[in-house]
C-alpha positions in Angstrom: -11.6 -3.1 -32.6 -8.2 -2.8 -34.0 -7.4 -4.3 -37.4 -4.4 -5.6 -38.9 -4.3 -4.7 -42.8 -1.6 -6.3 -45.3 0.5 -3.8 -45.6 3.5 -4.5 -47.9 7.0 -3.1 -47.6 8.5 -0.7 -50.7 11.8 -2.6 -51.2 14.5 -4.1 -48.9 17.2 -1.1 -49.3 15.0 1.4 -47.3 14.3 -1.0 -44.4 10.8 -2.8 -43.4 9.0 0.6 -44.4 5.8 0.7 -46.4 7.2 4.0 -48.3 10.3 6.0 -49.3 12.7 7.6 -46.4 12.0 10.8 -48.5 8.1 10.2 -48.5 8.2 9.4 -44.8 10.1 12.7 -44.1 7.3 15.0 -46.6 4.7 13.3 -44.2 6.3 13.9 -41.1 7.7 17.7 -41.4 4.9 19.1 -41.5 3.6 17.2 -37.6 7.2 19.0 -36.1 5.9 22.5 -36.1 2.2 21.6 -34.4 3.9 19.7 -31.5 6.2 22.5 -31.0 9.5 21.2 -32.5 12.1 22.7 -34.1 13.6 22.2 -37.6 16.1 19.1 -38.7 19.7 20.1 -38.3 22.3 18.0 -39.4 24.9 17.3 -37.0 26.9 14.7 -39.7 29.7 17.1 -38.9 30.0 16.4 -34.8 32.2 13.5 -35.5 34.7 12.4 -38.1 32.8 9.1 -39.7 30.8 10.9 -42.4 27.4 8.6 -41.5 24.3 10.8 -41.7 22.8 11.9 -38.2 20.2 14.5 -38.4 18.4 16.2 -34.8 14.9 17.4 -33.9 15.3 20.1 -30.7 11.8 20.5 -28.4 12.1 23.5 -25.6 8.9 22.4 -23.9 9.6 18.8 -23.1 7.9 16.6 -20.4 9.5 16.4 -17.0 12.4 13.4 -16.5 12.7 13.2 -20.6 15.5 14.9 -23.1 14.3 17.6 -26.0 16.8 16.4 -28.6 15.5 13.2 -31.1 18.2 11.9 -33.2 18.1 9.9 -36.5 21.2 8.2 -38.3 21.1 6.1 -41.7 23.2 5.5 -44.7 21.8 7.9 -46.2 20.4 11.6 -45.2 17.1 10.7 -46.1 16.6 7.8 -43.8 18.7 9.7 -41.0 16.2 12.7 -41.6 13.3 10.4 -41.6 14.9 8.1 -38.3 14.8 11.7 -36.4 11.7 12.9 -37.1 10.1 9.8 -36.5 11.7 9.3 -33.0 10.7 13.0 -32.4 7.0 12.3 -33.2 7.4 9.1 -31.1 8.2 10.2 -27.9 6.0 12.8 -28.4 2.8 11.0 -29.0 4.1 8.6 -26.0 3.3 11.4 -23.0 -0.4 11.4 -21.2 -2.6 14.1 -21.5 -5.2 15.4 -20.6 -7.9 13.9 -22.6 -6.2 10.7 -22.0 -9.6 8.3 -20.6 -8.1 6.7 -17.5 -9.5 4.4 -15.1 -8.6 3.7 -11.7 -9.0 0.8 -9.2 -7.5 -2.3 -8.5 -6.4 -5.3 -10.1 -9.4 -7.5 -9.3 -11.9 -4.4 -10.6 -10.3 -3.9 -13.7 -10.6 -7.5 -14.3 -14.3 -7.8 -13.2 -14.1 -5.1 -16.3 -12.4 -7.4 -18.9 -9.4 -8.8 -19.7 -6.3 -7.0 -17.1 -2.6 -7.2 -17.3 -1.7 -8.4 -14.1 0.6 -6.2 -12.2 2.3 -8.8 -10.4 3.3 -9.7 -14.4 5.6 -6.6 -14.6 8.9 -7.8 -13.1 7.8 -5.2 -9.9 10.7 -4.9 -7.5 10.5 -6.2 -3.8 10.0 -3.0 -3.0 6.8 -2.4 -4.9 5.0 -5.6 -5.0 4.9 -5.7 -1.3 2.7 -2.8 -1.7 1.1 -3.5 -5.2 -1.6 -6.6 -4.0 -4.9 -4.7 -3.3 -3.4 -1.5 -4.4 -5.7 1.3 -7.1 -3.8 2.5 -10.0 -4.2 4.1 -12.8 -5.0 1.8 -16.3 -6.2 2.7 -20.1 -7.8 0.7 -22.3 -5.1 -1.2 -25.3 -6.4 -4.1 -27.5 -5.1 -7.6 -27.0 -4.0 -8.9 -30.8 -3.7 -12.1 -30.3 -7.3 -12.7 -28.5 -8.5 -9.8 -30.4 -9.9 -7.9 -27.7 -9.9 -5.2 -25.3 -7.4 -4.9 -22.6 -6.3 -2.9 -19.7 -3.2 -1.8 -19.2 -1.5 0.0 -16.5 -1.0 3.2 -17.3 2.7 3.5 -16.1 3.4 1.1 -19.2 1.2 3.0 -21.2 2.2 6.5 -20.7 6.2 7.8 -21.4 6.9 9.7 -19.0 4.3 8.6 -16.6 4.1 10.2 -12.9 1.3 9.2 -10.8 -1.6 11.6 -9.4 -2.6 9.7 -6.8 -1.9 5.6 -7.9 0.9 3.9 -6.9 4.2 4.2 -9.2 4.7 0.7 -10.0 8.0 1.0 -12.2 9.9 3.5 -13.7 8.6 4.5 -17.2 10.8 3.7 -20.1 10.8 3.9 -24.2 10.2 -0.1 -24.6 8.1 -0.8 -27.4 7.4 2.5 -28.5 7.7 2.9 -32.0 6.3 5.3 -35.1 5.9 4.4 -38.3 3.7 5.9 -41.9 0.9 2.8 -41.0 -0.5 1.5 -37.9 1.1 -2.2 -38.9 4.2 -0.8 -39.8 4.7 0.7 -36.1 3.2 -2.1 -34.3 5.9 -4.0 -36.0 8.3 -2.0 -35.0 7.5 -2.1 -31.3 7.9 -5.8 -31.1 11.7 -5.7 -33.0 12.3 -3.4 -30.6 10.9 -5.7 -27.7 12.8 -8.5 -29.4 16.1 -6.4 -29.2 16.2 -5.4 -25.4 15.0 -8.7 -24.4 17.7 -10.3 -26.2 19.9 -8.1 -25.0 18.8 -7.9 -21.3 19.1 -12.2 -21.4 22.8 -11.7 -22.7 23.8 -9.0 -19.7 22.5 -11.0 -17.2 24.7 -14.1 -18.4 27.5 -12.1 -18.7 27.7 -13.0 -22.6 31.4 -13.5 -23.5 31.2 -15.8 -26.8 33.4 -14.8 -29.7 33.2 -12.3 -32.2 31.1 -12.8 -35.9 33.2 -12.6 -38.5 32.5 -9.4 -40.1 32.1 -9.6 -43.8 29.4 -8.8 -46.2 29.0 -8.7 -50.0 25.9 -5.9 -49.5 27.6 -2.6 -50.9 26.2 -0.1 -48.1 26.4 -2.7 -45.4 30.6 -2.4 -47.0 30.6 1.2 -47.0 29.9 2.0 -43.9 32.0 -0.8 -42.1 34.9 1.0 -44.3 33.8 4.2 -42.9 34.6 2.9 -39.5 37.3 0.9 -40.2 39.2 3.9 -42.4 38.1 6.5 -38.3 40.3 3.5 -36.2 37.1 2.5 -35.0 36.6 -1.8 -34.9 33.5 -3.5 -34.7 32.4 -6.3 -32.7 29.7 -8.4 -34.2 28.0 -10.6 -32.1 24.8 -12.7 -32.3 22.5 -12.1 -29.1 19.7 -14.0 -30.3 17.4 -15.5 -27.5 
């Protein structure tokens, strides 16, 4: 059964972290090597703003996905620790072979426990016509609000995921995916990122046009790095997309 622990945050500079950028990356380092990654590099230099942007480079990556992870931060310890972190992400993200999964239909995983409906997913005409009745592939997640078991289909389990012999019933994608140094602290990170593309998927599809936030803040790095934009030509367009 998964648990949810307290799990309090170091301080509100480094972000909603529960250690140091520089403890996350001593941690982390050592995990690059055994999934067959290559060392940082800093690529701060590519462009002229001066922000930190560090890359993790994989040779051996899964079909339909990229081998380069990139990090950015205000400084190079949290870019260093954003890269690495997104390396060891999308890495843990991709099925394998031990991976338990089940497959049947909709109504026999349910007869099993609690089921994410497919017909839930947003499927396209396309699909669904062809989803009802249809076996696929699903793995066992845990439900945190009913605190139980729950299965998921495994094409929103699994990035990338490509079907053996279930039906592909959407395109695999990053949402929700998220690392972090604790089990809380990257299950909270999932849902902002949830929170984000949803909000930002509502404000597409209505066309958002209203006007520009003011862009002003008192917070010293928040400053600096607006300057560091502003000083490149570059302007910023604040706007508040919340849903």
């Amino acid at each position: 059964m998964l648990k949810l622990e307290r799990c309090p945050k170091v301080s509100p500079v480094t972000g909603i972290r529960t250690v140091t950028p520089e403890e996350t990356v001593r941690r982390a380092l050592p995990l690059l090597e055994k999934a067959g990654m290559k060392p940082l590099e800093e690529i701060t230099q590519l462009d002229n703003l001066g922000i930190p942007v560090f890359s993790v480079h994989r040779d051996m990556t899964a079909k339909g996905t990229f081998g380069n992870y990139n990090g950015k931060g205000a400084t190079r310890e949290q870019a260093m620790a954003s890269a690495v972190m997104e390396a060891l992400e999308r890495y843990s993200a991709e099925q394998r072979e031990d991976d338990d999964i089940v497959y049947g239909t909709f109504e026999q995983a349910s007869a099993n426990g609690l089921a994410i409906n497919p017909f839930e997913l947003n499927l396209s005409p396309n699909i669904a016509q062809y989803a009802k009745g249809a076996e696929i592939a699903w793995v066992e997640g845990f439900e945190m609000f009913r605190g139980q078991p729950v299965w998921v289909p495994a094409c929103e389990a699994f990035y990338p995921y490509y079907p053996d012999t279930d039906l592909q019933l959407t395109r695999f994608h990053t949402n929700g995916i998220a690392s972090g140094n604790t089990m809380e602290e990257a299950i909270l990170h999932a849902l902002f990122e949830l929170v984000e593309r949803d909000a930002w998927s509502i404000a597409e599809f209505n066309e958002y046009s209203d006007a520009d936030i003011e862009v002003d803040t008192e917070d010293s790095v928040s400053r600096r790095l607006l300057d560091q934009f502003e000083d490149n030509g570059i302007e910023i367009h604040l706007k508040d997309l919340t849903s």
